[in-house]
N, C-alpha and C positions, 0 to 999 in steps of 0.2 A: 602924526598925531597918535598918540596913546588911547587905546580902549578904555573907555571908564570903566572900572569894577570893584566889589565890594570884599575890601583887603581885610583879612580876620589877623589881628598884632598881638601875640605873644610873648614878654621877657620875663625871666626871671630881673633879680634887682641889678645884676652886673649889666644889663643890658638895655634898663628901662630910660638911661638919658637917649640911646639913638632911637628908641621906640618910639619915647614924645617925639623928638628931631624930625623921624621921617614916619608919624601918624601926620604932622606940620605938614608935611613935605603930599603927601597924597591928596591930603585936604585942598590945597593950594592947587593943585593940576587936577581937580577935578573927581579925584575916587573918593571912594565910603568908605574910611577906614572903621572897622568894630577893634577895640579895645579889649581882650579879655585879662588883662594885667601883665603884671604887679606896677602898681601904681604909685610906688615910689623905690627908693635906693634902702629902704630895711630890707634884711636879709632874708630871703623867702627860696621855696624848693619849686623850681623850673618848672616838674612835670605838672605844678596844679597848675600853671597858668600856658600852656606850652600844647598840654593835650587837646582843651576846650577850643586852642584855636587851629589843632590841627584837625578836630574834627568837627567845626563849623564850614573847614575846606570840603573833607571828604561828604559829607551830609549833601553837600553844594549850597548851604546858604550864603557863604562865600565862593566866590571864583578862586581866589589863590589867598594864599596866608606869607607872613612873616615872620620870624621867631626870633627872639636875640638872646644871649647870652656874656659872659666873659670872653668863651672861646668859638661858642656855638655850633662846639661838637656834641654834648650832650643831649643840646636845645635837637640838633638833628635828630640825632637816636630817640629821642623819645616823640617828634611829632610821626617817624618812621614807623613806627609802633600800630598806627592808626592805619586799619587798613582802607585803599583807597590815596592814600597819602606817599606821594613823592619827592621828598625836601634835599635839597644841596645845600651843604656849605661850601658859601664862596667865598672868596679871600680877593676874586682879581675880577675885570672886567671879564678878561676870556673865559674864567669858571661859568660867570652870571650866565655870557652870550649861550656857552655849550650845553649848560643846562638844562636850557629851554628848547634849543635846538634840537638836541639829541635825545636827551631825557624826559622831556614834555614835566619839567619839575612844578609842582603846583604849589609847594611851598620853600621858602627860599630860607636859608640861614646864616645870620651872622654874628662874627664875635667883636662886641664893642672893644674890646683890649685887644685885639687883633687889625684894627682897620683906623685909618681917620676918619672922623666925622663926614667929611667931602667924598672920600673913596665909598665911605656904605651907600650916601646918597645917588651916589652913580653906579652902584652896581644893582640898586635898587630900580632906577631909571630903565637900565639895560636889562636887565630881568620883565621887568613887566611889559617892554616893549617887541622882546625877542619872541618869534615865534618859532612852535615847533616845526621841524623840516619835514614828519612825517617819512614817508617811503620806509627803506628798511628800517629806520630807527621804531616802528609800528611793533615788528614781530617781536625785539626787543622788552617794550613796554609792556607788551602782553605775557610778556616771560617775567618780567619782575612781579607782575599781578596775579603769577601763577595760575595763568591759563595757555 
């Protein structure tokens, strides 16, 4: 069983149909999803709707965030920006699982023209349900957080 918690969703317009899909998708199993946009397919710039929810993560009014884009490389780089914030782009199950394991990642990234609709929804799944392993991967995290 999945922890309920309160998912903060970020796309730009290339990314806002898997955003509805799997805000749907959270709803439905129980989590909060928060909305910070873009709220439709007009063409809009990532970082205004991208930052706000990676830093409703780092603040902690959310547990973990989601961000989409086209590729969902960029959507990365700029939730990364936000300190406190540790976001992946995944592409595969195994990305999502090692993510969480290794990298304690609190925000997760995807490219809708990168993935099926079905594959984000399952790596979504496995993201939120993967925990961190902790032990050395600890001293790690605290090196990204530059301490």
């Amino acid at each position: 069983m999945l922890p309920l918690m309160k998912i903060a969703l970020g796309s730009d317009h290339a990314g806002y149909e898997y955003k509805t899909a799997i805000a749907a998708w959270l709803a439905d199993h129980g989590h909060e999803p928060v909305d910070f946009g873009t709220f439709s397919t007009e063409p809009v710039d990532y970082p205004d709707f991208i930052r706000p929810a990676a830093q409703a993560v780092a603040r902690g009014d959310c547990e973990r965030g989601i961000v989409l884009g086209g590729s969902g490389n960029g959507e990365a780089m700029a939730a990364n920006k936000v300190r406190g914030v540790r976001c992946a782009l995944c592409w595969s199950e195994d990305t999502a699982r090692l993510s969480r394991q290794h990298n304690d990642a609190n925000v997760l990234s995807l490219g809708q023209r990168m993935l099926s609709r079905d594959l984000a929804l399952r790596i979504v799944e496995i993201w939120l349900s993967t925990a961190f392993e902790g032990g050395r991967h600890v001293a790690r995290i605290q090196k990204i957080e530059g301490g």
